[in-house]
C-alpha positions in Angstrom: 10.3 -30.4 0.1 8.7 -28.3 -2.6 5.3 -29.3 -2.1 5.7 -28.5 1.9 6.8 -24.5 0.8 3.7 -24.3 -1.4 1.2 -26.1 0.5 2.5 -23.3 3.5 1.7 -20.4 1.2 -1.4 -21.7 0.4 -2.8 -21.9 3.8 -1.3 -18.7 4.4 -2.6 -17.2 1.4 -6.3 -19.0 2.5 -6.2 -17.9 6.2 -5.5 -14.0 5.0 -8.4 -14.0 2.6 -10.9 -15.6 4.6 -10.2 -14.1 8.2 -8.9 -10.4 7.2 -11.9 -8.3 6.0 -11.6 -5.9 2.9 -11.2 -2.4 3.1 -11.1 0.6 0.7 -7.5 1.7 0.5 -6.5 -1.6 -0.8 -8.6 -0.3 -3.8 -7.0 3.3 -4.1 -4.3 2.4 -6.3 -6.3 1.3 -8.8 -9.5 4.2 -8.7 -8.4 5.7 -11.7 -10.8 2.8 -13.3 -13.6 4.8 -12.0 -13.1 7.1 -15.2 -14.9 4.2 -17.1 -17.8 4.4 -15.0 -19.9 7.1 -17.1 -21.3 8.1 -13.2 -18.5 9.1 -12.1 -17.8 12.7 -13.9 -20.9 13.7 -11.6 -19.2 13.2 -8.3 -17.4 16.6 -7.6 -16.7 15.6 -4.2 -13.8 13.9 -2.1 -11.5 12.0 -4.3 -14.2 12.1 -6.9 -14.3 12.5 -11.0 -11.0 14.6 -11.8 -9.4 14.8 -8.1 -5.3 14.8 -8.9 -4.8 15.0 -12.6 -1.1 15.4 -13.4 0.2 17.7 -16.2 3.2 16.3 -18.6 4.9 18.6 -21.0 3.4 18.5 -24.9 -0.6 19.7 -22.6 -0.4 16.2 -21.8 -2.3 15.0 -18.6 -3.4 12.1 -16.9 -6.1 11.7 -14.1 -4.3 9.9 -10.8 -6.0 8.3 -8.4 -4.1 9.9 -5.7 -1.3 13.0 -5.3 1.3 10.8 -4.7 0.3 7.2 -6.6 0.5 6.7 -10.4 -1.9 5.2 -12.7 0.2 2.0 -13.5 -1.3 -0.3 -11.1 -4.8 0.8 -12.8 -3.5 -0.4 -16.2 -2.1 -3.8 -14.4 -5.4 -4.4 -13.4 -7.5 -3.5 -15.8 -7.6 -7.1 -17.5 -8.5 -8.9 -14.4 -11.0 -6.1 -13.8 -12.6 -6.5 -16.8 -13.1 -10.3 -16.6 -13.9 -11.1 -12.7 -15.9 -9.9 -10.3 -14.1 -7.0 -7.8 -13.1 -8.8 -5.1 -12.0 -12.0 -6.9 -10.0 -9.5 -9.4 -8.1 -8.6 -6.5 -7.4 -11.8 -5.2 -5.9 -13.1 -8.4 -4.3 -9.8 -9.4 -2.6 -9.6 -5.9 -1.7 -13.4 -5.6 -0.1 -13.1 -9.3 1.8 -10.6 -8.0 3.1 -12.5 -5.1 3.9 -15.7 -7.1 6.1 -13.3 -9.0 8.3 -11.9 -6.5 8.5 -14.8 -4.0 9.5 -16.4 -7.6 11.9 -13.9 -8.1 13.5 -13.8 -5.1 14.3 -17.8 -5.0 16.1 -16.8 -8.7 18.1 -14.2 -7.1 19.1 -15.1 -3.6 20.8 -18.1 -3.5 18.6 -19.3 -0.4 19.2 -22.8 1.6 16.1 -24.7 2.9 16.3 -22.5 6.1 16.1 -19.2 4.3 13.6 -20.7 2.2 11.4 -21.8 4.9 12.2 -18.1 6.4 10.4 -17.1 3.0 7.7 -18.8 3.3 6.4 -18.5 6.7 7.4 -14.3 6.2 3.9 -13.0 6.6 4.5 -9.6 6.5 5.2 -9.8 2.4 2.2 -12.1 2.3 0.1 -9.1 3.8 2.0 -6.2 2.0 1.5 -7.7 -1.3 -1.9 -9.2 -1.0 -3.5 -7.1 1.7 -1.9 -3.9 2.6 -3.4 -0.5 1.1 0.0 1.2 -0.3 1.3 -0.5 -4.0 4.3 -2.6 -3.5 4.6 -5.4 -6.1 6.3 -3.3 -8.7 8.6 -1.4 -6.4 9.6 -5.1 -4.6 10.3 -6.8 -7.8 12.2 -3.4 -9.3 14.3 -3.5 -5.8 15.5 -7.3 -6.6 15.8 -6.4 -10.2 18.1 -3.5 -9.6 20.5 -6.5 -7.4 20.4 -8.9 -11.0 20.7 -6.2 -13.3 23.7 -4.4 -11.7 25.3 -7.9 -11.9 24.6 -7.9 -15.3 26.1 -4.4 -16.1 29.2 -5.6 -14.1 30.2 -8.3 -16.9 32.3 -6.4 -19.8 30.1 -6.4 -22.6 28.8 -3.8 -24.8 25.5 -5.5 -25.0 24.8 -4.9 -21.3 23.7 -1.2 -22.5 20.4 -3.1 -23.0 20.9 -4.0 -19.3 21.4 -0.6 -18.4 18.3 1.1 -20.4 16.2 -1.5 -18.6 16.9 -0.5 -15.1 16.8 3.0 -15.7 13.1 2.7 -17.1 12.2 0.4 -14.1 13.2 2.7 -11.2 11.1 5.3 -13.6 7.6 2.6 -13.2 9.0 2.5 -9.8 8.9 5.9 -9.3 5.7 6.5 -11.8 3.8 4.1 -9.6 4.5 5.7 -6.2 6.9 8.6 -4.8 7.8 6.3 -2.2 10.3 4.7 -4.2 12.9 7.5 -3.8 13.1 6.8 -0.1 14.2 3.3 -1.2 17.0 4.6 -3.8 19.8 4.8 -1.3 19.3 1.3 0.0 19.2 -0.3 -3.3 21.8 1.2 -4.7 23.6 -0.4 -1.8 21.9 -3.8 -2.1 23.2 -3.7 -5.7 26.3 -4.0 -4.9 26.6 -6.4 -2.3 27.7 -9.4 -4.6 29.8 -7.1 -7.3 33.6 -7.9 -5.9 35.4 -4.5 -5.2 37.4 -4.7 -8.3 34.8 -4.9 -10.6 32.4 -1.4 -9.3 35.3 0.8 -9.4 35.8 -0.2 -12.8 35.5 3.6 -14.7 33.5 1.3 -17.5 31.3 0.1 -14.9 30.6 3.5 -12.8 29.6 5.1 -16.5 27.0 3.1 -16.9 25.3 2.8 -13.7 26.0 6.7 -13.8 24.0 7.1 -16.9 21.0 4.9 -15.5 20.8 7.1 -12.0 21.3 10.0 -14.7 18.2 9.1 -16.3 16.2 7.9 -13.1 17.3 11.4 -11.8 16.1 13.9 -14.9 13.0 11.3 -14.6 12.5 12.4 -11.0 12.9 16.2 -11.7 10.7 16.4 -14.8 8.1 15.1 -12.9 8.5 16.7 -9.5 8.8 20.2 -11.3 5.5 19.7 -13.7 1.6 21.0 -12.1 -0.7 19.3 -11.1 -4.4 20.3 -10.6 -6.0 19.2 -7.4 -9.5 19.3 -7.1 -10.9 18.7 -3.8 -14.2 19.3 -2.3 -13.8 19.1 1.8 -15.1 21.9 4.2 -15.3 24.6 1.5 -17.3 25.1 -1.6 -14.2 24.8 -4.1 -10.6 24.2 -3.7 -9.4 23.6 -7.3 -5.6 24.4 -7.8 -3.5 23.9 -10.5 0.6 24.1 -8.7 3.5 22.8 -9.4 3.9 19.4 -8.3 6.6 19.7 -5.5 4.7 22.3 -3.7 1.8 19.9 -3.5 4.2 17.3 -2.0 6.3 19.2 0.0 3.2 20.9 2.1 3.8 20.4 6.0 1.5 18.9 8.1 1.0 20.0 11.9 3.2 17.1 13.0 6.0 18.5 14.7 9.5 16.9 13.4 10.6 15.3 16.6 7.0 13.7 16.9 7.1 12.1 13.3 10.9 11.1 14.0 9.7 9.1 17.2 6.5 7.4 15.4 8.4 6.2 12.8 11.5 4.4 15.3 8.2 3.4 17.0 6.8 1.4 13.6 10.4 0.7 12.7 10.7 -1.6 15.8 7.1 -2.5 15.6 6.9 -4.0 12.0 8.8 -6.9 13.0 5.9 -8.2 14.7 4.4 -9.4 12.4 1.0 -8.7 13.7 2.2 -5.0 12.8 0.9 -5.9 9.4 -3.2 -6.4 9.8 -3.9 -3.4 12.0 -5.5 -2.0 9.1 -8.1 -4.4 9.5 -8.3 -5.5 13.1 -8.5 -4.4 16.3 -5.0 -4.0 18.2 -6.9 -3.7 21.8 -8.0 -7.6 20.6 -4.3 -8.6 20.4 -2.4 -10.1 23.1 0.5 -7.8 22.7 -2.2 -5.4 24.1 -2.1 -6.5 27.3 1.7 -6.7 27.4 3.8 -4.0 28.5 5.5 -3.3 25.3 3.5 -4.4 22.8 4.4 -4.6 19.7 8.1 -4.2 20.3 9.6 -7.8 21.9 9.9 -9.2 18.4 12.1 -6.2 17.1 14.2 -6.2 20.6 15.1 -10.1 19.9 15.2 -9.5 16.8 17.8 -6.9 16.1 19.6 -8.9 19.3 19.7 -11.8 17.4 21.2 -9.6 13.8 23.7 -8.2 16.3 25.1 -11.6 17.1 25.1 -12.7 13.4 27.0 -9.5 12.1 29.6 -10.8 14.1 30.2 -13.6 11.7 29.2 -11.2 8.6 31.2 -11.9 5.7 31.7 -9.2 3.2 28.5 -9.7 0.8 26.2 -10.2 4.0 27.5 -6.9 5.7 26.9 -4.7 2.2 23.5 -6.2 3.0 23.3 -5.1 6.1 24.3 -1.5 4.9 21.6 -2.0 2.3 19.7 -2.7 5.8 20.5 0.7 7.7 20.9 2.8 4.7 16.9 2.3 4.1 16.7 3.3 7.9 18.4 6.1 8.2 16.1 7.4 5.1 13.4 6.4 6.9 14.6 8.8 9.3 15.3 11.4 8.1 12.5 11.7 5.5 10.3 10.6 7.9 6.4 10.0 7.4 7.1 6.2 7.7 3.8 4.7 9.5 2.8 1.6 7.7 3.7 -1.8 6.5 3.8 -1.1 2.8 6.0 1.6 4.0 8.7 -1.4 6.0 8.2 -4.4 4.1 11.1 -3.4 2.0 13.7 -3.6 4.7 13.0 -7.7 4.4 15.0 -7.7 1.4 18.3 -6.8 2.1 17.7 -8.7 5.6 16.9 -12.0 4.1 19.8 -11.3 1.9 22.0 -10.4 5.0 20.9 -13.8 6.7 20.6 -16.8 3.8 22.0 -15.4 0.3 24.9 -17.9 -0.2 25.8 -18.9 3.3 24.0 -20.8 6.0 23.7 -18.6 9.4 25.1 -19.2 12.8 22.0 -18.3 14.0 19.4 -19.5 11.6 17.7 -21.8 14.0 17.2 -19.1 16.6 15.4 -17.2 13.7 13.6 -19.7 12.5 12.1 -20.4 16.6 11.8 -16.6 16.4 9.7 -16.8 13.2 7.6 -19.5 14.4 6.9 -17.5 17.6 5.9 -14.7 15.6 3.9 -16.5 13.4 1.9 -18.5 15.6 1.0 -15.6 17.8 0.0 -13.8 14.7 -2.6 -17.0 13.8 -3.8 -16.3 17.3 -4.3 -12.5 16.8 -6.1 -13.1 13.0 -8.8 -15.6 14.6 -9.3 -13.9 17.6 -9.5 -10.3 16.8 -12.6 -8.7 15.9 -12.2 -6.6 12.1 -12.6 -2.6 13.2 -16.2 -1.7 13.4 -16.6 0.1 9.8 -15.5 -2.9 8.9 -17.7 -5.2 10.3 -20.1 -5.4 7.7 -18.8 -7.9 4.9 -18.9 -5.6 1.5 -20.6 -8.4 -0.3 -23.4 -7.7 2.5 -23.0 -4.1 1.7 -23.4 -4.4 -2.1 -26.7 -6.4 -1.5 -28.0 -3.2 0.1 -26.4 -0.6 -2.2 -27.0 -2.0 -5.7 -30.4 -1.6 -6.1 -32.9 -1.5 -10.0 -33.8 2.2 -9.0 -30.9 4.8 -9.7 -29.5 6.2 -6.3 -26.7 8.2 -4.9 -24.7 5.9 -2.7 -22.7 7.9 0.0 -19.9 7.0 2.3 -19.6 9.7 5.2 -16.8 8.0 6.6 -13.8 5.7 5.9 -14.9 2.4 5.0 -15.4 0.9 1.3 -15.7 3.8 -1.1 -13.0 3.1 -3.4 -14.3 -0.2 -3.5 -18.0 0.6 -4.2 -16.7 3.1 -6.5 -15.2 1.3 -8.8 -17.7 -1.6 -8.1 -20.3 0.7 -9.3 -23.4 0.5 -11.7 -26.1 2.8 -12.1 -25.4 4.3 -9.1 -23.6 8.0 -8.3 -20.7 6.8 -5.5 -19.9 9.6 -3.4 -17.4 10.2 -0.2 -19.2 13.6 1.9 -18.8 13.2 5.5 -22.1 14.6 6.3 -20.8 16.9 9.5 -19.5 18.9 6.6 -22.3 21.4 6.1 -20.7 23.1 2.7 -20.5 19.4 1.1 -23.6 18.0 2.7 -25.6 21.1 0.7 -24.2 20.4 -2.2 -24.8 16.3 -2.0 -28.7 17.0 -1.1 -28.6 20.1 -3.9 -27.2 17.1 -6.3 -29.8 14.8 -5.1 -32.9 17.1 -5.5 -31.7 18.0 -9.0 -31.3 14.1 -10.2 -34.5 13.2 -7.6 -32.5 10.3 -6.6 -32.6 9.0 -3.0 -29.0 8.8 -0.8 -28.4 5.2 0.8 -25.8 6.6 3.5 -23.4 4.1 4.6 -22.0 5.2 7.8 -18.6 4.1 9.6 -20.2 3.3 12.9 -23.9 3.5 14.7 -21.9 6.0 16.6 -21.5 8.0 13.3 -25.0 7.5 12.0 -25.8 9.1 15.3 -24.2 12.1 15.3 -25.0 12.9 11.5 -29.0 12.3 12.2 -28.7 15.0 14.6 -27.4 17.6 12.0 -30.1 16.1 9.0 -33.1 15.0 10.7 -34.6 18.3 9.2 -33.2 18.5 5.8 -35.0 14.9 4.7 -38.6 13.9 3.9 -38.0 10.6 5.3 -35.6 7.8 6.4 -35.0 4.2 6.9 -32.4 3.1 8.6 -31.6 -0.7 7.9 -31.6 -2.3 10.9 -29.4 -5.8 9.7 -26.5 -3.7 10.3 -26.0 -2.3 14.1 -22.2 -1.3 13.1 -22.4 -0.1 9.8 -26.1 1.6 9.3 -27.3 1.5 5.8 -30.0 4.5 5.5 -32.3 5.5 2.7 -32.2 9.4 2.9 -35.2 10.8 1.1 -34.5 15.0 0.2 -37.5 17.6 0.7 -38.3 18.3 -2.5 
């Protein structure tokens, strides 16, 4: 039976690696490599050499590769960088990563051959892990962690202090590695406790010591939120270069009003369990077939959350402290807010598998497993059939055959696509990100590459885009060639009057 799970993630793992193209925010986490590339300290643009570095006390900084996102996944990754190409670096790094928690999670949960076949055909954590553009293998692992550590703590021993040092410096990583992981706090603290009898977590020996580890995790969390950062960014004005305090660079509201963010995230609540929800950063939704249902993306979460009604009803006491773990992550979801993703949701699959296979067998466990099946096969339907969004259409490997060229060059992204990737990917080349509409940052790019005499190769999002940015240059250049190989992604050599 074994070999039947494995042989599943395998294909599954095949089928998202061949059929999903690449795109640059699975990179982000791990841009703060670019600092090797010697290049790099000359691109004073977007998200370029010195964008988010993050002060410590003792004048000790580090450089972040975004506001919100440590550097930890950088250091993870740094060894599979060194030794592999780019995109093979990823797909071990990120299928490591998966082994690990799916490993994890058969240790913890006590699962029968149902939940394990929920498991296994769950492509949502397939996605997340491997895929998805937000880090959440650390934050996944620390959430199932917190569940066998508590346990551990419960058990009256003084050596469990070691227990309790090591959870409080995981939620830190946790925290180090993304923000996000304070949304997930209240849920696993829940979680935690779902197998710890009554008795035993209102022991005043027990409450001390998980006290002392949220103690730490919370000083953690303010010494950090209260320290500056500096954000350098260069994007419709000639300098914005700011050194604040960290929480007002967090806590800056956007022009979302709050009952408009509260709706899209019960919209993407109900929505991620489709598991289709997942590869909409790479493929069309108007190529899926819940696109031509009224509804959508939302019949999977209705028969869903039907189906969890009728199982609470035979709930026993550790599966409904899962199912608190459950709505306690929603209702921060909620009222936090800013939820839109699938790195954002996958977490809620924890305390549900929990809810449905830890240590019992389900009343309704075949329903879910026709309803998982269902959503699966649709899903294979919707990954072969759907056509990748069109600044994605041109295979990077394609695009790194036209970029890395023996002269030196500046190599410009003017919309979202792959410059993360190239970035870090980069050789003797200057990677930049300047949308050229963006007269103030377009100056400076041809300023940059008049001083250097190096040509721009201009990879644009869309023909469309090309377009529109030919219109505002076609008099700043000596020459250009557009290459023609690549009708949805031009490639264009921008020679500067001199």
């Amino acid at each position: 039976m074994r070999f039947w799970y494995w042989l599943v993630f395998g294909v599954i793992v095949w089928v998202i690696y061949s059929q999903l193209p690449f795109h640059q925010d699975e990179f982000l986490h791990f841009h703060s490599l670019a600092y090797q590339n010697p290049n790099f300290s000359l691109n004073q643009f977007k998200e370029g050499f010195a964008a988010y570095e993050k002060f410590f006390p003792g004048d000790f900084s580090v450089y972040f590769p975004f506001l919100y996102t440590g550097n930890l996944q950088g250091i993870l990754w740094s060894p599979f960088y060194a030794m592999l190409p780019i995109l093979e670096a990823k797909v071990v790094y990120s299928v490591i990563s998966l082994l690990v928690i799916v490993g994890f999670i058969l240790r913890v949960f006590r699962l029968s051959a149902t939940g394990q076949w929920f498991l296994f055909l769950y492509i949502p954590i397939y996605v997340a892990v491997l895929r998805d553009a937000g880090p959440v293998n650390v934050a996944l692992i620390v959430f199932m962690a917190s569940l066998f550590l508590l346990e551990k703590i419960a058990i009256p021993n003084r050596s469990n202090w070691v227990y309790v040092c090591l959870l409080a410096l995981l939620w830190c990583l946790a925290f180090y590695d993304k923000l996000f992981f304070v949304y997930l706090m209240p849920g696993i603290l829940v979680f935690s406790l779902a197998r710890i009898p009554l008795r035993v977590w209102l022991n005043p020996e027990f409450i001390g010591k998980m006290g002392v580890a949220i103690g730490v995790f919370a000083l953690f969390v303010l010494a950090y939120v209260f320290a500056d950062i500096r954000v350098r960014q260069y994007q419709s004005a000639e300098l914005f270069d700011v050194q604040i305090p960290f929480y007002k660079a967090i806590t800056t509201s956007d022009a979302m009003i709050w009952l408009e963010d509260r709706r899209l995230v019960c919209v993407t609540l109900l929505a991620q369990f489709d598991f289709s929800f997942y590869v909409l950063r790479h493929l069309e939704y108007t190529d899926f077939v819940q696109s031509k249902v009224w509804g959508g993306l939302h019949w999977f979460g209705i028969s869903f959350m039907l189906l969890l009604l009728l199982e609470s009803r035979h709930a026993d006491r550790k599966a409904k402290w899962y199912l608190g773990s459950f709505f306690a992550l929603v209702i921060t979801f909620l009222v936090l807010g800013k939820i839109r993703f699938g790195h954002h949701t996958i977490f809620l699959f924890l305390p549900l598998i929990g809810f449905w296979f830890d240590g019992r067998t389900p009343t309704y466990g075949k329903a879910l497993l026709v309803w998982v099946l269902c959503n699966v096969s649709l899903t294979g339907l919707n990954v072969l059939g759907a056509k990748p969004h069109v600044s994605l259409q041109t295979d990077y490997r394609a695009l790194v055959g036209k970029t890395k060229l023996v002269q030196p060059v500046i190599v410009n992204f003017d919309s979202w696509n792959y410059y993360y990737l190239r970035n870090l990917d980069s050789d003797q080349a200057i990677v930049t990100w300047v949308d050229l509409r963006d007269s103030v940052q377009t100056n400076r790019l041809f300023a940059l590459a008049k001083k250097m005499r190096r040509p721009i190769v201009n990879v644009s999002g869309s023909q469309d885009v090309w377009n529109q940015n030919w219109l505002l240059i076609q008099n700043r250049v000596d020459s250009v060639s557009v290459d023609q190989t690549f009708p949805a992604n031009p490639i264009s050599t921008l020679r500067i009057k001199q």
